[in-house]
N, C-alpha and C positions, 0 to 999 in steps of 0.2 A: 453589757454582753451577758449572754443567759445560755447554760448548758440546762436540756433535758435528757434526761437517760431515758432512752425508747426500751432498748433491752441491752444486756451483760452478760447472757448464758455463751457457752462454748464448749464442746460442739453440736451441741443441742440442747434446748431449753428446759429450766424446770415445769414442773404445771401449769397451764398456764400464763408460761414466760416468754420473751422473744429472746431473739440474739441479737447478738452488735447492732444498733444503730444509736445512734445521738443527735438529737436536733440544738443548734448554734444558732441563737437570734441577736439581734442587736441592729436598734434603729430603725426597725418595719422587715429587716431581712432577716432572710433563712437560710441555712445552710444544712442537707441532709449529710449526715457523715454514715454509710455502711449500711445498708437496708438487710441485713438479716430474717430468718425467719421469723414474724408474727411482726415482725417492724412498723409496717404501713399503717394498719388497723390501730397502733398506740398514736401514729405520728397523727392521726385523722383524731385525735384526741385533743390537740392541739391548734392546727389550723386546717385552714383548705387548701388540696393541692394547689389551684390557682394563685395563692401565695408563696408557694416555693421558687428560690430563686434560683438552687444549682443543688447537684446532688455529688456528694463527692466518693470511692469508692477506694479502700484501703487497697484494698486487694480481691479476687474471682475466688476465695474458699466459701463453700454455702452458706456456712453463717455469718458471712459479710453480704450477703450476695442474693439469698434467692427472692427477696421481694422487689426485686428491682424490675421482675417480670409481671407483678399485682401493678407496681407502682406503672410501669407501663401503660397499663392496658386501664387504668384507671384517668391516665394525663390524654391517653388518646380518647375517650371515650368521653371527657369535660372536653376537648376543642371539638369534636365533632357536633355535638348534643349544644356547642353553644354557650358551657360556660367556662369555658378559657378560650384564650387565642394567642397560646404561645408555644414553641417548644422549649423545655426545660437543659440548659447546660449539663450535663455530665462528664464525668473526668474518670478516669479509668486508666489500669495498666493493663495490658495486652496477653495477658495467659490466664489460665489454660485456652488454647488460640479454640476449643470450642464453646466456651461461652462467648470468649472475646467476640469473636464473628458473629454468633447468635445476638449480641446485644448491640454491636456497631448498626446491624441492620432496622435497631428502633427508631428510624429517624422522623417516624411520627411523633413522636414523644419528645425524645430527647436530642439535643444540639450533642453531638459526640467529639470528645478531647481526648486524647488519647495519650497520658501524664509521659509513656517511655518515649516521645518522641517529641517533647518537651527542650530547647534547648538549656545545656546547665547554666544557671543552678537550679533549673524547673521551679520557678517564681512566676505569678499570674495575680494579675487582680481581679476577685471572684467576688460579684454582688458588694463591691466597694470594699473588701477587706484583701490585705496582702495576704498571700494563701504559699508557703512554698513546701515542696513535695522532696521528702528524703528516702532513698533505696532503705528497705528493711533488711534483715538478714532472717529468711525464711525458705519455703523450699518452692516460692513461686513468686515471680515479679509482686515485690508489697511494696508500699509506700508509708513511712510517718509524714505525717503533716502537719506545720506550723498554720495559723489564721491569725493574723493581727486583726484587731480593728482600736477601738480605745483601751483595749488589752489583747495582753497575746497568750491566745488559748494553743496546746499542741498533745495529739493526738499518738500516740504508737503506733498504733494498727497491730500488727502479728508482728514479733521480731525478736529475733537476739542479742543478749545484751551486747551494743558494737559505740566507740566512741563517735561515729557519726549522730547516733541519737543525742547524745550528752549533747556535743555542740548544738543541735538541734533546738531541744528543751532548756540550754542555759539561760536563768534570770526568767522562764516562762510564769505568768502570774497564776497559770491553772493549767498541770499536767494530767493525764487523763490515761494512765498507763495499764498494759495491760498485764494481770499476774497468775499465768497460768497454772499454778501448781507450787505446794508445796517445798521446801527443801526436799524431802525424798522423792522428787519426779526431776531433781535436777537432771538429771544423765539423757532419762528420757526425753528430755525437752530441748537442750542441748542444740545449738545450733540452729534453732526454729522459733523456741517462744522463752518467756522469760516466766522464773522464778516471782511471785510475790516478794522474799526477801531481794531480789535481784532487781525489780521497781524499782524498791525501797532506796537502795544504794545506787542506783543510776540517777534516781533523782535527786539524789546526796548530790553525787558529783556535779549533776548540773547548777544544784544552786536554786531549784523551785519555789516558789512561795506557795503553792498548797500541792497534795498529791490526792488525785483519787484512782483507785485501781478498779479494774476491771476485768470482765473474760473471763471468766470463773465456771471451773468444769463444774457441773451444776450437782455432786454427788459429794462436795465440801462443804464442812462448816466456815463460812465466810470469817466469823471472829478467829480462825487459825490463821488465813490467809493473813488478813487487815492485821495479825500480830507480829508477824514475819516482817512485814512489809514494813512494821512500826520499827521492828528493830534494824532492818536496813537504812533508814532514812532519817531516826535518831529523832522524829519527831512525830505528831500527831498524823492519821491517815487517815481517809473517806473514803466509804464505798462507794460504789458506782448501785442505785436502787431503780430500778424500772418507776416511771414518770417521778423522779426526784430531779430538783432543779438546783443548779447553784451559779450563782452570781457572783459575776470577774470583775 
């Protein structure tokens, strides 16, 4: 199993940079995690759309979000032209209900799943890998996501620290979390996204065998962030780098 980092800015990118997305290969399959601004253009760095097998969507905030409309109109325009002949699975939660609706409607492109109407514990098997989807604590329907395959990769998305995540992430072989901000944005953040040192110690509790952090307002020094996070979690941490790979 192969993480690449597409992009890790938030809430918008440095020079240059995208925002959230991650490509998840393993075995001839692909999984898009979060299409973000500048996302596509890196993910086309890697393979051909025509090789994606599902696209999965944390959550409708832009910088998870807005190249999902590139990525569109790019899957429709290979089946049309003749070099695809598929529509691509996507998974999604249902707010803000005006992208929601905007995007349900691409059904040129994408097979649409729609994760809140998922019965619980919204478990699916996605391109051969167990895929389960856990409520964030953010200020809009978010999902974390678990993906097994011959290791089990899990995802934060946007969230607060909540013991749902922990259960989530325990014993995970590569957690992929996101650390919005310093110790002094604690307050600010509060309820919505999580601390670097707060990664750190979540992933303490879960029990992780490696951490990499992510989501990084793009106006910090990373080595402050990745310190915090070292000191929450008691052991060694990795950034999340734009097209850096690591292997589970």
């Amino acid at each position: 199993m192969k993480l690449t980092v597409l992009g890790c800015w938030a809430p918008y990118p440095r020079v240059s940079g995208a925002c959230s997305g991650y490509l998840l290969q393993e075995k001839g399959r692909s999984l898009l995690i979060d299409t973000g601004n500048g996302v596509l253009s890196r993910l086309l760095q890697h393979m051909d759309i025509q090789d994606l097998d599902a696209v999965l969507l944390s959550h409708l905030h832009p910088d998870h979000l807005m190249d999902i409309y590139s990525l569109r109109h790019a899957i429709e325009s290979a089946n049309r032209e003749g070099r695809m002949d598929k529509r691509v699975p996507l998974y999604l939660p249902t707010g803000p209900a005006e992208d929601f609706n905007r995007i349900r409607e691409f059904t040129k492109a994408f097979t649409i799943h729609v994760i809140d109407e998922m019965p619980e514990p919204r478990e699916a098997v996605i391109a051969g890998c167990k895929v389960k989807f856990t409520p964030g604590k953010h200020n809009l329907p978010a999902y974390s996501i678990s993906i097994e395959g011959s290791k089990r990769f899990v995802y934060s998305g946007d969230t607060a620290y909540q013991e749902e995540l922990i259960k989530l992430a325990t014993g995970a072989d590569l957690f992929l979390c996101e650390a919005s901000g310093l110790d002094q944005d604690t307050e600010y953040l509060q309820e919505n996204h999580l601390t670097a040192r707060q990664a750190g110690e979540l992933a303490k509790a879960a029990g992780v065998k490696r951490l990499i952090i992510t989501h990084f307002y793009p106006e910090y020094v990373l080595s402050e962030l990745q310190k915090q996070a070292e000191e929450g979690f008691g052991q060694r941490v990795e950034l999340a780098r734009e097209g850096a790979t690591f292997e589970l």
